[in-house]
C-alpha positions as CSV (number, residue, x, y, z in Angstrom):
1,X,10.1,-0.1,-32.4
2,X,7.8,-0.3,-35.7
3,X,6.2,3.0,-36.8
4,X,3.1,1.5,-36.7
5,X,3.0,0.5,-32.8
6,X,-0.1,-0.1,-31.5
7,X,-0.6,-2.2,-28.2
8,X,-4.0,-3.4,-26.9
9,X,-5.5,-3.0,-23.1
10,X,-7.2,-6.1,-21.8
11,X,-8.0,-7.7,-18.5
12,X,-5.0,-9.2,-16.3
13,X,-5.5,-13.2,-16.2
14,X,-3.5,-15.3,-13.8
15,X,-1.6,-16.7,-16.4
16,X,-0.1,-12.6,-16.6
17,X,1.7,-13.0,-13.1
18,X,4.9,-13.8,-13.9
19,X,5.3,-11.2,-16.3
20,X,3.4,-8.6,-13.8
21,X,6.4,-9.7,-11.5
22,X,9.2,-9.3,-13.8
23,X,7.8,-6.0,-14.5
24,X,8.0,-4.9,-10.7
25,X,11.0,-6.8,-9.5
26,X,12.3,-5.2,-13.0
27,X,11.9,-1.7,-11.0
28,X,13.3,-2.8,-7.5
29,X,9.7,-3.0,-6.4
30,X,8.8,-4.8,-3.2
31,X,5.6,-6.9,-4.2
32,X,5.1,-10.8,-4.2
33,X,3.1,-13.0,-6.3
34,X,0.5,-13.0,-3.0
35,X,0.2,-9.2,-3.5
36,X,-0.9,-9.6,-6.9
37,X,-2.9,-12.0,-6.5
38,X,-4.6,-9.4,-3.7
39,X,-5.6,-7.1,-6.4
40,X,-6.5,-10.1,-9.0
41,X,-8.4,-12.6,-7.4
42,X,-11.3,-10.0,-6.0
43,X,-13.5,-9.3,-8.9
44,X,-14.4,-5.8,-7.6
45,X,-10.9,-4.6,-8.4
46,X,-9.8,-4.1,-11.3
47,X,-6.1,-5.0,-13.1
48,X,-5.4,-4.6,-16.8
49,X,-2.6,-4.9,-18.8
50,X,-1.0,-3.2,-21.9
51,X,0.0,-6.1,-24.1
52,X,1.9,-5.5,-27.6
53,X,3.0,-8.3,-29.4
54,X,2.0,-11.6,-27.0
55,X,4.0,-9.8,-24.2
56,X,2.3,-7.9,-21.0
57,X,4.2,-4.2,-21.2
58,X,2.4,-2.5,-18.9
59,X,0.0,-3.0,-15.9
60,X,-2.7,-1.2,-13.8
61,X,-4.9,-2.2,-10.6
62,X,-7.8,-0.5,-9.0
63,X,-8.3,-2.2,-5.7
64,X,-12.0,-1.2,-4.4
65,X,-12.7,0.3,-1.4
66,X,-16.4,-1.1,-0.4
67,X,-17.0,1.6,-3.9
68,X,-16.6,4.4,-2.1
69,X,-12.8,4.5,-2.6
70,X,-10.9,2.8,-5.8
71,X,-7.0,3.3,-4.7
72,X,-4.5,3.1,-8.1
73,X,-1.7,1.3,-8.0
74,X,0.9,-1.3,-9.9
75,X,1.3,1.4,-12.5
76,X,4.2,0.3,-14.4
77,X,5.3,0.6,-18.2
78,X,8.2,-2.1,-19.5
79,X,11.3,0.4,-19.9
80,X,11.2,-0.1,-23.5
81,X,8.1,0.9,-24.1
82,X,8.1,4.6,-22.0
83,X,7.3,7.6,-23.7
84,X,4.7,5.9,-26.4
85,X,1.1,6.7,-24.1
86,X,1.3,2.8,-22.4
87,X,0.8,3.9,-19.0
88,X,-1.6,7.0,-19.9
89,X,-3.6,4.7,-21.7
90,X,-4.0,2.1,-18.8
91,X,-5.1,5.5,-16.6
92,X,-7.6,6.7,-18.9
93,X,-8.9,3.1,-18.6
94,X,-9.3,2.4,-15.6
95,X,-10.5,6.1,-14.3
96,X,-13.4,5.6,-17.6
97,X,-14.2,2.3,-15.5
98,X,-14.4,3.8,-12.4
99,X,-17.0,6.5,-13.2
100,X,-19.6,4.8,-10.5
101,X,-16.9,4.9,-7.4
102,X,-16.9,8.3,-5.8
103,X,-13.3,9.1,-5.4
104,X,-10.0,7.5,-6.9
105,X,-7.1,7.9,-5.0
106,X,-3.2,7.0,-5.6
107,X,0.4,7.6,-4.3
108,X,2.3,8.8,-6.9
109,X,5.6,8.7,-7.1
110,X,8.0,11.8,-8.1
111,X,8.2,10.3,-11.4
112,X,4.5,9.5,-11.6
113,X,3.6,12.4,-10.9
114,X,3.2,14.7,-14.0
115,X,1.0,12.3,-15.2
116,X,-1.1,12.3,-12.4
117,X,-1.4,15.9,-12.5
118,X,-2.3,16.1,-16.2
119,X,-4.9,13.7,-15.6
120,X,-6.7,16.2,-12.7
121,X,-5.0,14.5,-9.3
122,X,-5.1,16.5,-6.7
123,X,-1.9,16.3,-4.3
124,X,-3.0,15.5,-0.4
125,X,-0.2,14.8,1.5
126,X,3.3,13.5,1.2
127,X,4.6,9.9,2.7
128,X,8.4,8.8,3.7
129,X,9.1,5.3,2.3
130,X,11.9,4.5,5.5
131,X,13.9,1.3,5.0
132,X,16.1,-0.1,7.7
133,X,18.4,-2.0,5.0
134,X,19.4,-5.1,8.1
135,X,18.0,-4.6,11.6
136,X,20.8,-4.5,14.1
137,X,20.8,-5.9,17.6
138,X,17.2,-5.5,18.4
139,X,16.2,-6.8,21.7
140,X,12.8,-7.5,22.7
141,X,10.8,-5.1,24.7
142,X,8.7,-4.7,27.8
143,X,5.8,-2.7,27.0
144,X,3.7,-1.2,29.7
145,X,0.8,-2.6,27.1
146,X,1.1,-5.8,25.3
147,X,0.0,-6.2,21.9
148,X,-2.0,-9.1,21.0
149,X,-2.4,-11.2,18.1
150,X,-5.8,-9.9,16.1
151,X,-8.1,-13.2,16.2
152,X,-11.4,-13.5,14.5
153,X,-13.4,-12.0,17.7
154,X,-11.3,-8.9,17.7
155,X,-11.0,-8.4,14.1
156,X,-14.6,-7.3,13.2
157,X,-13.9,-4.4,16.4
158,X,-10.8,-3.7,13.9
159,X,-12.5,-3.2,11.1
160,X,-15.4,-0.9,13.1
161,X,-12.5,1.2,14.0
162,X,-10.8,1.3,10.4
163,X,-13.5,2.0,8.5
164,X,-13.6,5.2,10.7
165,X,-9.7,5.9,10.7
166,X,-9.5,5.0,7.2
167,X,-12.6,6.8,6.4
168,X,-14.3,3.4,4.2
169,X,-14.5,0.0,4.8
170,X,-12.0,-2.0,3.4
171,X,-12.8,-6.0,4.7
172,X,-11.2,-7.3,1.5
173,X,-7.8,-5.6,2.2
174,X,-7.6,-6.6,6.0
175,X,-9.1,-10.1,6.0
176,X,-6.7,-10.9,3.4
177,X,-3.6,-9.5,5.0
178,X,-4.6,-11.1,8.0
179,X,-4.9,-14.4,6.4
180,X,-2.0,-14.2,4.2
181,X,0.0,-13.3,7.6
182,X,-1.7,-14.0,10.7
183,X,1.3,-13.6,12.8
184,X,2.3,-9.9,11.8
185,X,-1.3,-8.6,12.6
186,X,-1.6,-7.2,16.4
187,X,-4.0,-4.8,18.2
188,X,-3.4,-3.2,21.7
189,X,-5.8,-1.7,24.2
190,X,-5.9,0.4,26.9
191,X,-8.7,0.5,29.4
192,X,-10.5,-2.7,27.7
193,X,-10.7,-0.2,24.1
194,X,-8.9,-0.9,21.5
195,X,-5.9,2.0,20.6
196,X,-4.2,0.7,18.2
197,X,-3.7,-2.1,15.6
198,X,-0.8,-3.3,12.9
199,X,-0.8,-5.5,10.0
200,X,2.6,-6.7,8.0
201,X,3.6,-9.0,5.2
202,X,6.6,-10.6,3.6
203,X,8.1,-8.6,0.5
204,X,10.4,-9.4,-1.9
205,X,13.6,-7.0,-1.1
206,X,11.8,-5.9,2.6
207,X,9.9,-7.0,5.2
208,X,7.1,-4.4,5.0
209,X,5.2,-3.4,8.3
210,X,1.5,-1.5,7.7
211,X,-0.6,-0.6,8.2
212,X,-0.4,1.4,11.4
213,X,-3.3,3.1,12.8
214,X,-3.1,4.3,16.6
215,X,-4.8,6.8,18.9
216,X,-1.6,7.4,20.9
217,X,2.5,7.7,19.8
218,X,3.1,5.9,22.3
219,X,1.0,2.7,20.7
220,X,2.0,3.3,17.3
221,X,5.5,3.1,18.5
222,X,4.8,0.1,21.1
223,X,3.3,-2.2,17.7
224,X,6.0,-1.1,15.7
225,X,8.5,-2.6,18.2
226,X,6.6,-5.2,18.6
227,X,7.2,-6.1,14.8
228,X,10.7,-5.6,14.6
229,X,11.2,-8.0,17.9
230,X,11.1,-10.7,15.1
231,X,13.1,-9.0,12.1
232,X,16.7,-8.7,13.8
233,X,18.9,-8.6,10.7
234,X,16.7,-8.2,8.0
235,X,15.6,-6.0,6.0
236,X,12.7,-4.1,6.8
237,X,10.6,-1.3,4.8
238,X,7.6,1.2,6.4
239,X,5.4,4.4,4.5
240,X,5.1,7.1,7.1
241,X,2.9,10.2,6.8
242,X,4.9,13.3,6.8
243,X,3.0,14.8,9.4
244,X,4.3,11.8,12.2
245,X,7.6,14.0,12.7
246,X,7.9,12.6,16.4
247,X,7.7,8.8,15.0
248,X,10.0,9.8,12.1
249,X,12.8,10.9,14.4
250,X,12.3,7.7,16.7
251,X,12.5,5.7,13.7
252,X,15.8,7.2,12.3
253,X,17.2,6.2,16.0
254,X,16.5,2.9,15.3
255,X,18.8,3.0,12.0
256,X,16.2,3.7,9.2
257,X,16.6,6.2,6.6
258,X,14.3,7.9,4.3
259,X,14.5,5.8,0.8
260,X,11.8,8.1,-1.3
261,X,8.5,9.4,-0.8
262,X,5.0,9.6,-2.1
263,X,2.5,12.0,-3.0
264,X,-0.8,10.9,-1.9
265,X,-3.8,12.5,-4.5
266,X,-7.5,12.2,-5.5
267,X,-9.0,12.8,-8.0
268,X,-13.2,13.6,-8.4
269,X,-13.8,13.4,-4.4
270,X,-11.6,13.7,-1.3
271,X,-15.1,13.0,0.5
272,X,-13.3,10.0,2.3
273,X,-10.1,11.1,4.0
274,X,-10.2,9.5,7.3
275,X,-8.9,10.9,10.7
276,X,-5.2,11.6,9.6
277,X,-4.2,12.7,12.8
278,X,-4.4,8.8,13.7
279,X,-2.8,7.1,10.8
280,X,0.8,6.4,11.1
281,X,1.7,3.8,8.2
282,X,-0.1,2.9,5.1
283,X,-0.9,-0.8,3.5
284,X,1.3,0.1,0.7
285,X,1.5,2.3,-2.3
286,X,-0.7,-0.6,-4.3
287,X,-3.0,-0.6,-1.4
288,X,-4.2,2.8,0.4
């Protein structure tokens, strides 16, 4: 490495995707190229990289939450490079771009963390990352409610219901998952209400359910057997909030372990928080 290193921060392009990827499949991450292009292709978000001679060695995205919420995400330095400012230097850019949006909000990882903290996040609540590394012998279930596929009709009654449970709305995120994956996104009711819904996508090392929002256990648990009906022996990857200790026990039954965990922060504003009590899994680290 030159004394003299300097490296500049610019916008991502599309042509910056296959680096982006080998930067995450480089850490065992579990994104595809249709996650990225999630976060790139909707000009309210914002992605940067950190780019030193003709090479991307760092990333950034900001996906927006209707500007209420901007959630953090795809921070990641080239190994090379760590230890020189890269990734404090994509921070400091992106929360100086998001002065206007009313809180910012991440999930760190343990070795994220410090620098989160330094920068004035605020820790919240921890998530499990749970992997089930090959689904064994599943069989499908009888449910004393069925979940349905989310069609257009229903989804707008979904996203009444997250923008309350999540505590913003976030069309962008949903419509997106549901068209990237139309047959991983559910919804069940009870009495002709809706009490619970599920979205899921394809990853590269997992098949990733979430998220997971429910009034009851019992409908939380009933979607997420619903998903695995279709994931016998494969790999399959889930956040959890610490707090779902009943679900978290279940889930070890059923052969997952936990992997890692996350430490949900804000920074400026926590003014959006949602109904915890009803949120079982997230969208993602990347995603909120």
């Amino acid at each position: 490495m030159p004394d003299n290193f300097t490296f500049k921060i610019r916008p991502m392009i599309t042509n910056d995707l296959n680096q982006a990827m080998s930067l995450s499949n480089s850490e065992g991450w579990n994104q595809t190229e249709k996650d990225w292009k999630l976060l790139l292709e909707n000009p309210g978000n914002i992605c940067i990289v950190a780019e030193y001679d003709n090479k991307v060695i760092g990333t950034a995205t900001a996906l927006n939450h209707s500007n209420k919420i901007a959630w953090v995400g795809m921070v990641l330095v080239d190994k090379s490079f760590r230890g020189l400012g890269v990734g404090k230097r994509l921070l400091t850019n992106i929360i100086g771009t998001l002065k206007n949006v009313d809180s910012i909000k991440l999930d760190a990882t343990p070795a994220g963390l410090p620098l989160y903290q330094k920068l004035g996040f605020i820790d919240e609540y921890k998530i499990y990352r749970m992997i089930n590394p090959e689904l064994q012998s599943f069989k499908k279930q009888a449910f004393n409610y069925e979940p349905v596929n989310i069609d257009p009709e229903s989804f707008s009654d979904v996203l009444k219901l997250d923008k309350r449970i999540f505590g913003t709305a976030r069309t962008y995120l949903l419509q997106t998952l549901l068209s990237n994956y139309p047959g991983k996104a559910y919804l069940i009711k009870r009495n002709k209400k809706i009490d619970g819904y599920m979205f899921g996508r394809d990853g590269v090392r997992f098949n990733y359910i979430g998220p997971v929002f429910a009034f009851s256990h019992d409908s939380a648990r009933i979607l997420i057997l619903k998903a695995l009906e279709s994931l016998n022996d494969q790999p399959v990857a889930l956040d959890i909030l610490q707090d779902k200790e009943d679900s978290i026990k279940w889930l070890e039954s059923l052969g997952f372990v936990k992997h890692r965990h996350f430490i949900r922060m804000y920074l400026k504003s926590n003014s959006y928080s949602g109904l915890i009590e009803y949120q079982y899994l997230i969208s993602g680290p990347e995603f909120g």
